[in-house]
N, C-alpha and C positions, 0 to 999 in steps of 0.2 A: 700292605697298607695302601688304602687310597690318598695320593697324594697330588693334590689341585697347582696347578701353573698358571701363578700371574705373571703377565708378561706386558710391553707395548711392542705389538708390530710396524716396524718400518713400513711396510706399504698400507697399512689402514690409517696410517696420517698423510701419505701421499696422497692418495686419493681423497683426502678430503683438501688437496692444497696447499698442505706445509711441503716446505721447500729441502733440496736433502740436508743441510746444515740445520736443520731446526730437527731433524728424525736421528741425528748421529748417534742419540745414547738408546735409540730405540734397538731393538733385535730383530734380525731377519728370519724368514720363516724353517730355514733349515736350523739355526740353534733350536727351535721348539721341538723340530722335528728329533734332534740327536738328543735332546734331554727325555722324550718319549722313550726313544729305543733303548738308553743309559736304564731307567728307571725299572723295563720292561723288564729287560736284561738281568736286572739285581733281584725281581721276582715281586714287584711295587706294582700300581694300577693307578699310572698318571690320568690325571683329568685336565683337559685345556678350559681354563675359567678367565682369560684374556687382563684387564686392563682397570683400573680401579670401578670402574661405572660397569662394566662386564662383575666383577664380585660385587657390585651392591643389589644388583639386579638376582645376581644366584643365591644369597644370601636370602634375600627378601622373598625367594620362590622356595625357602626353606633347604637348601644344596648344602651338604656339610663333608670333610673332610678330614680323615685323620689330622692330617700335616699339610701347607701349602709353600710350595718351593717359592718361593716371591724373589723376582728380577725386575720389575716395573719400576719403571726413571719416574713416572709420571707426568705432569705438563702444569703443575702450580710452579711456585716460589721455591722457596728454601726449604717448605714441609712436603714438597713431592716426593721424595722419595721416602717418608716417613706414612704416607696415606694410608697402603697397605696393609703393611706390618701394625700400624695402631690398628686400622678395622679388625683386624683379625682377630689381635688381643682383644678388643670390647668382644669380640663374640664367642672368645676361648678356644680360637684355635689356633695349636701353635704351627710359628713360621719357620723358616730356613733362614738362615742369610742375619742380617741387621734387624734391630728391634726399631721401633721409631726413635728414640732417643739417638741413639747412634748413627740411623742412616740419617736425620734433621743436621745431627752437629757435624758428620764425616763432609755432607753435602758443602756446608758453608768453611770456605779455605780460613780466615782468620778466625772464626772461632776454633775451627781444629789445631791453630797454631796457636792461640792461647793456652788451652788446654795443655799440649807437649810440654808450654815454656813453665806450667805449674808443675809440672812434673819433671822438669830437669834435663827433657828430650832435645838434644841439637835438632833445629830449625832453625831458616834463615829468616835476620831482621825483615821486617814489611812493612806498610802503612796503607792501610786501607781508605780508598777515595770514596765517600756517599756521593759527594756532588762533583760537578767537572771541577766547580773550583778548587778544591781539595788539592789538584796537583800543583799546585803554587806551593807548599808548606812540605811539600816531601824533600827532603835531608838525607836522603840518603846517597851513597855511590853510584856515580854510573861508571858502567852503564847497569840500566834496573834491568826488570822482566815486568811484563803484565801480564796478567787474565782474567777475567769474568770470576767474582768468587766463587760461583756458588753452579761451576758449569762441570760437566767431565768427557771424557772421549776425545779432550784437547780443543772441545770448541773453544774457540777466541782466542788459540794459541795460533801467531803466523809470524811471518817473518819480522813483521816489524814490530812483535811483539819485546822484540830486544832494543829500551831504547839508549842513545847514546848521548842525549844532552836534553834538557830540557822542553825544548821544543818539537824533539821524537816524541818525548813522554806526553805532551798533551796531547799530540796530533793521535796516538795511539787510545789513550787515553779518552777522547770523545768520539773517538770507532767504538770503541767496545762499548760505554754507557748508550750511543745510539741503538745499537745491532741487540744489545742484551736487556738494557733496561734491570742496571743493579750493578752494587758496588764493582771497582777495579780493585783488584790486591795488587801491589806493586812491592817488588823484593831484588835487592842484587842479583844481580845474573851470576850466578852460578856456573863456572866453564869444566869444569871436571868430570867425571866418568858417572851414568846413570844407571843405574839398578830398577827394575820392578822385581819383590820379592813376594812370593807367593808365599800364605798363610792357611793354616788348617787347626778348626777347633778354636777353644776359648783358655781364656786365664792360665794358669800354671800348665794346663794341656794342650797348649796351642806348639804346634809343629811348623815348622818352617821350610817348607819344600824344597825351597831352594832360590836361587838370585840370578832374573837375566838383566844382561847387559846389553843396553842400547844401544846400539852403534851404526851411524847413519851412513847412509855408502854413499846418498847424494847431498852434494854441500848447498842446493841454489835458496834454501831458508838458510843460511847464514849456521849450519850448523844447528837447528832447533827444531824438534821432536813436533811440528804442528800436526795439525788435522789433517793436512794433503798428504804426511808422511804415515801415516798412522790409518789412512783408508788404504796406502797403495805399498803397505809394509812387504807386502811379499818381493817387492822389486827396491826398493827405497828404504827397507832398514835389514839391519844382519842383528838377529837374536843369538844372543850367546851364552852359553851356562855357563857361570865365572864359579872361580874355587878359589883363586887366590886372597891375601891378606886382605883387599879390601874387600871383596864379595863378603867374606865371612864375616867383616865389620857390619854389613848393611844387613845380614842376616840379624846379628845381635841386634842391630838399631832397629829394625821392620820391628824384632817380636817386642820390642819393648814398650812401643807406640802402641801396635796392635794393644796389648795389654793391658796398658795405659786408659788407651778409648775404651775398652770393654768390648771390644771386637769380637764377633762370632761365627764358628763355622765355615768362611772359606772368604778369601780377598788378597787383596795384594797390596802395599807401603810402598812407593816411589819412593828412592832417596836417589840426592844426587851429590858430587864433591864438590869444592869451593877452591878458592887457587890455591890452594895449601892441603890442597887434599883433605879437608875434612867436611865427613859426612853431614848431610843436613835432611830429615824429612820434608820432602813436597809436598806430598797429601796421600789421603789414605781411601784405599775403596772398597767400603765393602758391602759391596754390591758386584761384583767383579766380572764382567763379559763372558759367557760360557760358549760360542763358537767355535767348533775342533778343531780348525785349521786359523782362525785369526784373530782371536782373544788374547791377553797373551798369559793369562793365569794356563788354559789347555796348553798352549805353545812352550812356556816353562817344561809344564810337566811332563811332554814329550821330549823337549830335550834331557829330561836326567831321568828317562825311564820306565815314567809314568804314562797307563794309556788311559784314554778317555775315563773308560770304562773306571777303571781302578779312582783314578780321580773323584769321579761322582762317586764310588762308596764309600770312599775314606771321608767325601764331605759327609754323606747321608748319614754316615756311623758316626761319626762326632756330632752329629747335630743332632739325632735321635737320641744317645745318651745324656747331650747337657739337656734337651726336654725332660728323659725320663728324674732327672737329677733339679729339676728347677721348673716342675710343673706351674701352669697359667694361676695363679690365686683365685680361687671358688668363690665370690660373695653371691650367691643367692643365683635363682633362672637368668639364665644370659638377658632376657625378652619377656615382654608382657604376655607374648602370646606361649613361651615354656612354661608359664606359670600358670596357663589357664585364665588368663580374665585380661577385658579387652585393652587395647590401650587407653591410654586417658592422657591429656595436658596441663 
């Protein structure tokens, strides 16, 4: 199969002068490189097609592809990472990963905690701030947590993201509307043991690879998973394959979220415990880092067994079968120009 790679590269937005906190959910050029050799390897014929404006441009020079692996964060609002995945279906080609519906709502933290709390899923209380004033009216316990709804890769998460009285909470609270420009979720802090659990396939066929355990070795963020810990995980966190009673709670909590959203073909469920031990979803991505030594969906799979390689066919074989099992709907030529006759407005 030919199979097209959207992606954003980290250094093509450096170079144009975004700063590295603004490229975090971007990918570095070696993940393209290991998804090329994955593909080759399994007997596929990747194409590099870069970055939403890179696919409108190939699209429009007529470029088509069996299937397009889509990893692209993109650089809108709340429908970034929805961009792709919808181009594609307008043009009937199907994607890997998140459909737009899914990666729009996964993107956005209360909306995805609405959704659980319809469906009965533990998730922790929150209250979402539009404006700075907004944190005058929040009720809940402290000490809270904040972050950026609608961010991932931990941006806006830092130390003082834990606040402890009301006065942390604003100060924190107009950092992040400054720096992000877009609601604060704010939710009890959560002190208990945290999971990322990695997921494969869809609906009733969705497998659970398995559950790592976060566990920070340096305490100087107060104890809290941010962004500086999560760039320099190799030295500053210890990944752990857990088996015990609660791993295998967050296994059952991950698939049932996954499920829930309508989650597809490969991602990973944060859950984390509450002082009583009980599980709550933090959010869900699926859209999931594929880097072989520092993502942590690869890093899972390598601790319980799994090699790169194998990974990427067990996603590509559940993903090719829910396509052949739920092809794009047919209404008529994709394009004025497949149908022969010119455009018109």
């Amino acid at each position: 199969m030919k199979i097209g790679l959207t992606y954003d590269l980290r250094e093509d937005y450096l170079a144009l002068g975004w700063d590295e906190l603004d490229v975090a959910e971007f990918d570095r050029a070696d993940t393209i490189r290991a998804f090329e050799q994955a593909l080759q390897a399994l007997g596929h014929e990747p194409v590099r097609v870069g970055g939403i404006r890179a696919l409108v441009a190939a699209l429009a020079n007529g470029e088509r592809w069996d299937a397009v692996w889509n990893i692209a964060e993109g650089t809108g609002r709340f429908g970034r990472e929805a961009a792709v995945p919808a181009l594609l279906e307008e043009y009937g080609i199907p994607v890997l990963l998140a459909d737009p519906l899914n990666a729009a709502l996964t993107l956005h933290k209360a909306y995805t905690k609405r959704v659980l709390q319809s469906h009965g899923i533990p998730t922790s209380d929150f209250r979402e701030l539009r404006t700075l004033a907004d944190f005058a009216t929040v009720d809940l316990p402290f000490p809270v947590f904040l972050k950026p709804v609608a961010e991932g890769s931990s941006k806006g998460v830092q130390a003082n993201s834990k606040a402890r009285d009301r006065a942390e909470l604003a100060a924190t609270a107009r950092e992040l509307f400054e720096r992000y420009q877009q609601p604060v979720l704010v939710e009890p802090y959560l002190p208990g043991r945290e999971f990322t659990v990695g997921l494969i396939g869809d609906g009733p066929r969705t497998e659970a690879l398995g559950a790592l355990e976060v566990v920070l070795l340096d305490q100087r963020d107060d104890g809290i998973y941010t962004y500086g810990s999560k760039e320099e995980c190799e030295v500053l966190v210890e990944y752990r394959a857990a088996t015990d009673a609660l791993a295998q709670e967050a296994l059952a909590l991950a698939r049932r979220a996954w499920v829930a959203l309508d989650c597809r073909d490969a991602g990973r469920v944060d859950v984390r415990a509450d002082a009583a031990g009980r599980l709550m979803v933090l959010e869900v991505n699926p859209l999931p880092g594929m880097h072989p030594e520092h993502s942590d969906l690869p890093i899972l799979a390598a601790k319980v067994g799994v090699s790169y390689l194998e990974l990427m066919r067990r996603i590509l074989g559940h993903a090719l079968a829910r396509i052949a099992r739920e092809p794009l709907p047919q209404r008529g030529p994709r394009s004025a120009q497949e149908a022969g006759r010119p455009c018109t407005s």
